[in-house]
C-alpha positions as CSV (number, residue, x, y, z in Angstrom):
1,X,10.4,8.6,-4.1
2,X,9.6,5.4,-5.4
3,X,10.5,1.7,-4.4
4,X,11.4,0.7,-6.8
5,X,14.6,2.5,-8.5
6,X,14.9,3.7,-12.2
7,X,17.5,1.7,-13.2
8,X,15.4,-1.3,-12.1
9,X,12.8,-0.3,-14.1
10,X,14.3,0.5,-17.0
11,X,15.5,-3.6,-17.3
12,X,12.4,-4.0,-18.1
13,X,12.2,-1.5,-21.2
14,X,15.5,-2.8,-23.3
15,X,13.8,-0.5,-26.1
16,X,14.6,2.9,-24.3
17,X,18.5,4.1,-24.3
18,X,19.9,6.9,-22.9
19,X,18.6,9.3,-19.5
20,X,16.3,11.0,-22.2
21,X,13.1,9.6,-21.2
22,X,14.2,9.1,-17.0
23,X,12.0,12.1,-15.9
24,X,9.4,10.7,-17.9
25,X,9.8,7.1,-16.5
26,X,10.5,7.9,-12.6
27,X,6.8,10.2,-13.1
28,X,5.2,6.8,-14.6
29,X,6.7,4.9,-11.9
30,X,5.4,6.8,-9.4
31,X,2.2,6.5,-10.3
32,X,2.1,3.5,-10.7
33,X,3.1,2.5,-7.4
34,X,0.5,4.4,-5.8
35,X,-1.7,2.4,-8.4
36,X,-0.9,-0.6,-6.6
37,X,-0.6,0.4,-3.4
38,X,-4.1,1.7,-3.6
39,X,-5.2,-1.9,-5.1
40,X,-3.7,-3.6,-2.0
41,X,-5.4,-1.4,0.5
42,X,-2.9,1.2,2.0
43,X,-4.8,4.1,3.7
44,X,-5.1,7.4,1.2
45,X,-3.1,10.1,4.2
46,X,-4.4,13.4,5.1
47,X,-2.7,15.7,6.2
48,X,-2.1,19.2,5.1
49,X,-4.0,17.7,2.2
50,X,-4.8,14.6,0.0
51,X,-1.5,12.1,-0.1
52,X,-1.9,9.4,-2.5
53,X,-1.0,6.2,-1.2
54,X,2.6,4.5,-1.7
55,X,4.7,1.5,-0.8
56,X,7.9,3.4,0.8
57,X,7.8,3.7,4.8
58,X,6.2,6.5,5.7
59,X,4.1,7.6,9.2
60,X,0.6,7.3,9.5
61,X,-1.9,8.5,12.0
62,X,-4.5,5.9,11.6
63,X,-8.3,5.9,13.3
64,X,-9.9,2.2,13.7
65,X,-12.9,1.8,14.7
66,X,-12.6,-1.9,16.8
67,X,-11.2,-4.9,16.9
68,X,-11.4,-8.1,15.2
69,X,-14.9,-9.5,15.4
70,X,-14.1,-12.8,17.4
71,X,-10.4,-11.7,18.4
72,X,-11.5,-8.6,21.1
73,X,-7.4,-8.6,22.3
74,X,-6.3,-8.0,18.6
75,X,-6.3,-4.3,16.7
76,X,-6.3,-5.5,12.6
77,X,-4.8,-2.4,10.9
78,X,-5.6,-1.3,7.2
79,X,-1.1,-0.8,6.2
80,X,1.1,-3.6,6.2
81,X,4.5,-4.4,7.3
82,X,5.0,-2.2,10.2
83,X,8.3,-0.4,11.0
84,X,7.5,0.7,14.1
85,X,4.7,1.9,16.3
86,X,5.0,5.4,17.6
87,X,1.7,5.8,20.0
88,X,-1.8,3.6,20.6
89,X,-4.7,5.1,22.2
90,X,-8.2,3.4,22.6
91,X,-11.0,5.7,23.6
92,X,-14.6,6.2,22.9
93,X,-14.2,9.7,24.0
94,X,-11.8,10.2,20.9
95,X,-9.8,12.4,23.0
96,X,-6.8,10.0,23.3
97,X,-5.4,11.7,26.4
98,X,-2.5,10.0,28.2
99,X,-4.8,7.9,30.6
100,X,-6.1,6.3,27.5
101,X,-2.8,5.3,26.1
102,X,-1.9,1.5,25.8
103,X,2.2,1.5,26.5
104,X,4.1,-0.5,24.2
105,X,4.3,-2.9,27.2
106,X,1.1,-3.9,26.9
107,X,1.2,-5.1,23.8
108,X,3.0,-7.3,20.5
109,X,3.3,-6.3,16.9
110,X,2.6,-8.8,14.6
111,X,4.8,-6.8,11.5
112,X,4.3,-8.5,8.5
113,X,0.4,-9.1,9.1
114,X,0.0,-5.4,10.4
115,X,-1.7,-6.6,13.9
116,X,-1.6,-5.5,17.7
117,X,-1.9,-8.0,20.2
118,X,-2.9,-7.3,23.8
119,X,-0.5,-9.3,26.1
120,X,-2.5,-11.9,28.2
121,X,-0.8,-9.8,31.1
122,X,-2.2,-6.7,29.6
123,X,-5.2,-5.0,32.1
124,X,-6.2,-2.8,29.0
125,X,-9.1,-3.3,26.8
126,X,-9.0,-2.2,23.2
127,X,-12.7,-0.4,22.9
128,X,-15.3,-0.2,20.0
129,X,-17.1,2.9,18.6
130,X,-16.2,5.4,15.9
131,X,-12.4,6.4,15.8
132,X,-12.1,4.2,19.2
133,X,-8.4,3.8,18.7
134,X,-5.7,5.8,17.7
135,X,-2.4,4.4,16.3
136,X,0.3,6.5,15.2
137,X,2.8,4.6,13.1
138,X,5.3,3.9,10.5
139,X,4.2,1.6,8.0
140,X,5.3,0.2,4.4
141,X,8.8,-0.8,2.5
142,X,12.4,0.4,2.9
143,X,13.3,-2.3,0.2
144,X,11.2,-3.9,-2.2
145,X,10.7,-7.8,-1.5
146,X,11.5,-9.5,-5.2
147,X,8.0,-10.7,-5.9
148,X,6.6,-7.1,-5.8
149,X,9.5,-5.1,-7.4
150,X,8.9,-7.6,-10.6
151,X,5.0,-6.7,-10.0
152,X,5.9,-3.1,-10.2
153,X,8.1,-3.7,-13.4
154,X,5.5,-5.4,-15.0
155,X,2.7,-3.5,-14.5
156,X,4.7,-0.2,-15.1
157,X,6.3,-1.4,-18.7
158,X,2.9,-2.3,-19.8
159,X,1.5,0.9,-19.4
160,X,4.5,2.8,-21.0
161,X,3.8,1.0,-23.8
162,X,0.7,1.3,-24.0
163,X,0.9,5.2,-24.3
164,X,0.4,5.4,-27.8
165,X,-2.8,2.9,-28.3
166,X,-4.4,5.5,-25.3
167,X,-8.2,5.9,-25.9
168,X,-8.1,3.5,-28.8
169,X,-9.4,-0.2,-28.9
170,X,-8.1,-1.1,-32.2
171,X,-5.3,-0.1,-35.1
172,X,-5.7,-0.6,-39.2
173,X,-2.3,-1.3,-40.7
174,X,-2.8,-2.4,-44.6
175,X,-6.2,-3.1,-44.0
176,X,-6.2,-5.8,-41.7
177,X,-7.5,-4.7,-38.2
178,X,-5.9,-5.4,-34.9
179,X,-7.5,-4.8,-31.4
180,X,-5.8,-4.2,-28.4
181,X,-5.5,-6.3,-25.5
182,X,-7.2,-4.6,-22.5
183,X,-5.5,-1.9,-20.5
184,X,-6.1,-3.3,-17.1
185,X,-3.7,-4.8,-14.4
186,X,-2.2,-8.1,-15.9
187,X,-2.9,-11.2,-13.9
188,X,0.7,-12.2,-13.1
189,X,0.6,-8.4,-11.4
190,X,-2.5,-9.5,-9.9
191,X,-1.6,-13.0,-8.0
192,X,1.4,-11.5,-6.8
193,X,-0.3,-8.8,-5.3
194,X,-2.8,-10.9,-3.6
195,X,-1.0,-11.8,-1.0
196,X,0.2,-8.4,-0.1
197,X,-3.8,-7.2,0.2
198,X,-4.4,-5.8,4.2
199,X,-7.5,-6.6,6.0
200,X,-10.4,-5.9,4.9
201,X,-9.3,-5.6,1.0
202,X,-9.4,-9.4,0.2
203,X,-11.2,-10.5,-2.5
């Protein structure tokens, strides 16, 4: 389901009437929002299989290898805003048994940056080494903030209309030639997003 709803959407395509073309739309909407959601650094999720990434709120079960460089008492994590953490477990071991769990005590949740804090009253460490830590959590959008629904919108109407002009770079009409503008993410779509990019993904 996307995060954006269909009607929404479709404000920003005055040229399409009717529920004719909705199947066709929500699909295109979809994927577009996993476009973006990939661009600003959300985790692709395995599970039973390969899960594209999206914006909605959804769990993960995340492996990080350490904390920040210079910040030992702080867990950066690669999905932003948090909804809620389920479970944490740091251990070099990677067998994440209950000794090695750090209790929701312990610790704060920094939500919109997507960071753990250790409490300075906290006797836990968070450790370094492949797949150190464990945090099982729910991660992403219920509702669309403004800025990024209109990123969305105008990322997603550009491509629709660009269906026709797919796999060419220019049109003749009456002999006069006309090329098409590049089919990449516009830059308005772009310096929204920016802001929205989780560690590690900023350019």
């Amino acid at each position: 389901m996307s995060l954006v709803s269909l009607s929404t959407f479709k404000e920003y395509l005055p040229e399409i009437q009717g529920s004719g073309s909705d199947t066709e739309l929500q699909n295109l909407l979809d994927r577009t929002e996993s476009a973006i959601a990939e661009y600003i650094g959300f985790p692709q999720y395995f599970d039973d299989g390969f899960i594209a990434p999206q914006l909605t709120a959804r769990s993960y079960t995340l492996f990080i290898d350490s904390p920040f460089n210079d910040i030992p008492y702080m867990l950066p994590l690669p999905v932003r805003p948090i909804v809620s953490v389920t479970s944490w477990h740091s251990d070099v071991e990677r067998l994440y048994g209950s000794d090695t769990e750090i209790g929701s005590s312990e610790y704060d949740i920094d939500y919109v940056l997507g960071r753990l804090y250790l409490k300075s009253t906290s006797s836990k460490t968070i450790e370094s080494g492949i797949r150190a830590n464990k945090v099982v959590l729910i991660a992403g959008w219920n509702t669309a903030p403004n800025d990024l629904e209109h990123a969305i919108c105008v990322y997603a109407s550009q491509l629709q209309r660009s269906k026709q002009s797919q796999g060419k770079d220019s049109t003749t009409q009456r002999d006069v030639t006309v090329k098409f503008s590049l089919r990449t993410m516009p830059q308005e779509v772009k310096d929204i997003l920016y802001t929205y990019r989780v560690y590690r993904r900023t350019m």
